[in-house]
C-alpha positions as CSV (number, residue, x, y, z in Angstrom):
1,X,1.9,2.4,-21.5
2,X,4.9,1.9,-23.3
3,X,4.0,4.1,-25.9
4,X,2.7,7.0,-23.6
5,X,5.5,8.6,-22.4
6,X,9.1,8.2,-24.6
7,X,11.6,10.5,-23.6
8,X,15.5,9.1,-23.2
9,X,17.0,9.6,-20.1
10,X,19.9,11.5,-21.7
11,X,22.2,8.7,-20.3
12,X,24.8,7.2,-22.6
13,X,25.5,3.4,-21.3
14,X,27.4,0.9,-23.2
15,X,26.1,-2.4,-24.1
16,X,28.9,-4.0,-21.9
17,X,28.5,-2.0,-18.9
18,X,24.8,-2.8,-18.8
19,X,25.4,-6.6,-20.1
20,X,28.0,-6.9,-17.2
21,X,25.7,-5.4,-14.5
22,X,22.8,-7.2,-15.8
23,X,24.6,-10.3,-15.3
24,X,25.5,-9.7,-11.8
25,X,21.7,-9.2,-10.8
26,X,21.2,-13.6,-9.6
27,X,17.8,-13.1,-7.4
28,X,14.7,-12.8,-9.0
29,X,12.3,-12.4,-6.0
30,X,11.0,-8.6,-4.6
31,X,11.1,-9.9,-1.2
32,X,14.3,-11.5,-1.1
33,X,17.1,-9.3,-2.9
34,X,19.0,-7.2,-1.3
35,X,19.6,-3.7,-2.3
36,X,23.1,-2.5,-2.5
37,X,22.0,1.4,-3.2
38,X,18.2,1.8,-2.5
39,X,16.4,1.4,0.9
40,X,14.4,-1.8,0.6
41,X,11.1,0.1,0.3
42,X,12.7,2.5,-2.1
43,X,13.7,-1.3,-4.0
44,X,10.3,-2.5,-3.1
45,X,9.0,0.3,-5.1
46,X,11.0,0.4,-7.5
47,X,10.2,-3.2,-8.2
48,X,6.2,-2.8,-8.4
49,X,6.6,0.1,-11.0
50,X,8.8,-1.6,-13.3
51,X,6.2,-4.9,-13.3
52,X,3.2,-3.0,-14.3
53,X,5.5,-1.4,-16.6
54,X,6.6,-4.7,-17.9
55,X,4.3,-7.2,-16.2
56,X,5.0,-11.2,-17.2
57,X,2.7,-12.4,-20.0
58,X,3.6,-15.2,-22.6
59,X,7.4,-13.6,-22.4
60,X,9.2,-13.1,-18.6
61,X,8.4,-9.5,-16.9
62,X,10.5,-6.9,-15.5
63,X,10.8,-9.3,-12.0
64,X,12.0,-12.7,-14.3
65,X,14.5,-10.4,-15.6
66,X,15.8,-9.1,-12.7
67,X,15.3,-5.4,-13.7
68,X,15.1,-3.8,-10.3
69,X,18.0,-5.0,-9.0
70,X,19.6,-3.6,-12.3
71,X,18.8,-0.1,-12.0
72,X,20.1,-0.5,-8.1
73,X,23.3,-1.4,-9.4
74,X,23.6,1.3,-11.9
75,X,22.3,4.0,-9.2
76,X,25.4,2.1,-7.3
77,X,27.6,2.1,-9.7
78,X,27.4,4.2,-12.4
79,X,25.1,7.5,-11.9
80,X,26.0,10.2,-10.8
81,X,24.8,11.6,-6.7
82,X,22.9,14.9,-8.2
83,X,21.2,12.0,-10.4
84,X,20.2,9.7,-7.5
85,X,19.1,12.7,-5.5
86,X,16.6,13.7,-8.2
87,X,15.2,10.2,-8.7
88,X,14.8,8.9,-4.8
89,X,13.2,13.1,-4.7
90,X,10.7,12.3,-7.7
91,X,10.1,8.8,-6.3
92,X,8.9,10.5,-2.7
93,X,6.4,12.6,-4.2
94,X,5.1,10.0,-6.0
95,X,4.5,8.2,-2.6
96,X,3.3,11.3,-1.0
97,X,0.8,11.4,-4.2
98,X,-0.2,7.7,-3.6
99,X,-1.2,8.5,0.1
100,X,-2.7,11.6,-0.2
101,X,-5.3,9.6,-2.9
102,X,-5.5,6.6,-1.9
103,X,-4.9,6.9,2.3
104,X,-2.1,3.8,2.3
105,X,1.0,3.4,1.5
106,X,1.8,2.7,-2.4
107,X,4.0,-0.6,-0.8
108,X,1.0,-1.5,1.1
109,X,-1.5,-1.1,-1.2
110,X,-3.4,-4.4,-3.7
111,X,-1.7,-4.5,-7.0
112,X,-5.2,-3.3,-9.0
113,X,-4.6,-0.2,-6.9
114,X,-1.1,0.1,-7.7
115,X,-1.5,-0.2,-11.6
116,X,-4.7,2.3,-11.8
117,X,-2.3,5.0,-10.1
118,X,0.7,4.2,-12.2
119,X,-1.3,3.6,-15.3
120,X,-3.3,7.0,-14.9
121,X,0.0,9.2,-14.3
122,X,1.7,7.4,-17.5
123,X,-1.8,7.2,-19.8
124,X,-1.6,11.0,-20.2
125,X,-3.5,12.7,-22.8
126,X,-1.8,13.9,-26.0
127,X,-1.3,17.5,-25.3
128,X,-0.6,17.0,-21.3
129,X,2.0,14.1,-22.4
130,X,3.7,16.6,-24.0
131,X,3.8,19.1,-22.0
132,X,5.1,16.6,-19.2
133,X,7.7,15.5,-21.6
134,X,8.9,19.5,-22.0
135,X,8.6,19.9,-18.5
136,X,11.2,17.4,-17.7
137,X,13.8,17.8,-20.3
138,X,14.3,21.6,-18.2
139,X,17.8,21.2,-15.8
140,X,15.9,22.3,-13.0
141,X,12.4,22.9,-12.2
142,X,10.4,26.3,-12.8
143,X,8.3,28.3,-9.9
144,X,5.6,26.5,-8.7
145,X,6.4,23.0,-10.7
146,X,8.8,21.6,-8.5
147,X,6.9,18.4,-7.6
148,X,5.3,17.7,-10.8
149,X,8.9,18.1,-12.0
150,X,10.6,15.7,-9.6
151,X,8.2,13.2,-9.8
152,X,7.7,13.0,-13.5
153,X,11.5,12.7,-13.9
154,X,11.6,9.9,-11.6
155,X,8.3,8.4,-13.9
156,X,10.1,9.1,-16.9
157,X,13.7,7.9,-15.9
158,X,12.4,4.8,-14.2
159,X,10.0,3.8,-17.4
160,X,13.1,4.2,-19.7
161,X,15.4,2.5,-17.7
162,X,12.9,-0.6,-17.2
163,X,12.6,-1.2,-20.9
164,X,16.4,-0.4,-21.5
165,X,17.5,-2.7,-18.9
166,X,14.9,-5.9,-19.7
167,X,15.8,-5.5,-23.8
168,X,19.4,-5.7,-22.6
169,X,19.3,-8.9,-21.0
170,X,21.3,-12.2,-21.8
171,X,17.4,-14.3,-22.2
172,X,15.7,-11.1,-24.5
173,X,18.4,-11.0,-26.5
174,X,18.7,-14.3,-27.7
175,X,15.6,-15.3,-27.4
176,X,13.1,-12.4,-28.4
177,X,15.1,-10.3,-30.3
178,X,16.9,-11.5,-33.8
179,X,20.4,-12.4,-32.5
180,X,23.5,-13.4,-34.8
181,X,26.3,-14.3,-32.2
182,X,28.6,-13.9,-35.4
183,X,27.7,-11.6,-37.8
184,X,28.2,-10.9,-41.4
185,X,28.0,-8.2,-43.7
186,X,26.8,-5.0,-42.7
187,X,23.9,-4.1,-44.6
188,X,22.5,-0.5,-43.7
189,X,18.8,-0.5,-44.6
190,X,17.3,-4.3,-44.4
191,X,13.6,-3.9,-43.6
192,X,12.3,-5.4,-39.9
193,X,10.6,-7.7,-41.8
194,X,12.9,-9.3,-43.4
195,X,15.0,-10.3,-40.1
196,X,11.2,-11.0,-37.9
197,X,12.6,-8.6,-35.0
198,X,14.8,-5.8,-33.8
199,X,18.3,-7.0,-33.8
200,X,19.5,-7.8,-30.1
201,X,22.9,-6.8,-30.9
């Protein structure tokens, strides 16, 4: 899934801003955080996405991380209202989408349900991936496209933001990234290989 869909969010956030909110995000648990921008379903939402997107395995998921309750914060704190508009639109179509198959609410709904519906919209063939990807780079959406628009911008925004957030964490950094606290000399073109990992920092 990760590799699927890879389109930045055209956002330009500091390592410090997103450290600092990071750090403010304390609960780890769905149920029991409490949203300071979304509605709690919209957090609840929000939250089931970003597991399947980064589920736990041997390293800590999306949830362990506290990646929902990031994104809540920046839609607090640092977007923008057009931005949040366009993201809480996407993420209603998606819903609508979810019923309309399925019958139930997406929040209501078993997780194998969940994943096969998230899984299918992000697994997109070659050619239909890209034209997706085209499709939501546009300002605003063309004739006839405005829900596929809207909801593959929220898809899109919320994947990238999921895997921006969790690889900007105090615990990834340090511990599953190569991290150097104090560095040395800079040296421009050291193969990956040669450090075992992406450099946290």
């Amino acid at each position: 899934m990760l590799k699927s869909i890879t389109l930045s969010t055209g956002l330009v956030i500091s390592s410090g801003t997103m450290f600092s909110l990071l750090q403010s995000c304390q609960q780890k648990d769905v149920i029991n955080w409490n949203p300071a921008y979304l509605s709690r379903e919209d957090a609840i939402t929000v939250s089931e996405i970003a597991n399947i997107i980064l589920p736990k395995t041997d390293l800590p998921g999306a949830i362990e991380m506290a990646v929902p309750q990031f994104i809540d914060l920046l839609m607090k704190d640092v977007f923008e209202d057009e931005q949040n508009k366009k993201f809480l639109a996407g993420m209603e179509i998606f819903n609508k989408q979810f019923k309309q198959q399925s019958g139930s609410k997406f929040n209501e709904e078993g997780q194998e349900n969940q994943k096969s519906f998230v899984e299918k919209l992000y697994n997109l063939p070659y050619s239909e991936a890209q034209d997706v990807l085209s499709l939501v780079k546009k300002k605003s959406a063309p004739s006839g496209q405005e829900d596929k628009y809207l909801m593959y911008s929220f898809l899109v925004n919320l994947r990238d933001l999921t895997i921006k957030s969790y690889f900007t964490s105090e615990k990834i950094g340090e511990e599953v990234l190569s991290y150097d606290p104090i560095p040395g000399r800079q040296e421009g073109c050291v193969p990956v290989e040669d450090v075992g990992n992406v450099w946290s920092l």
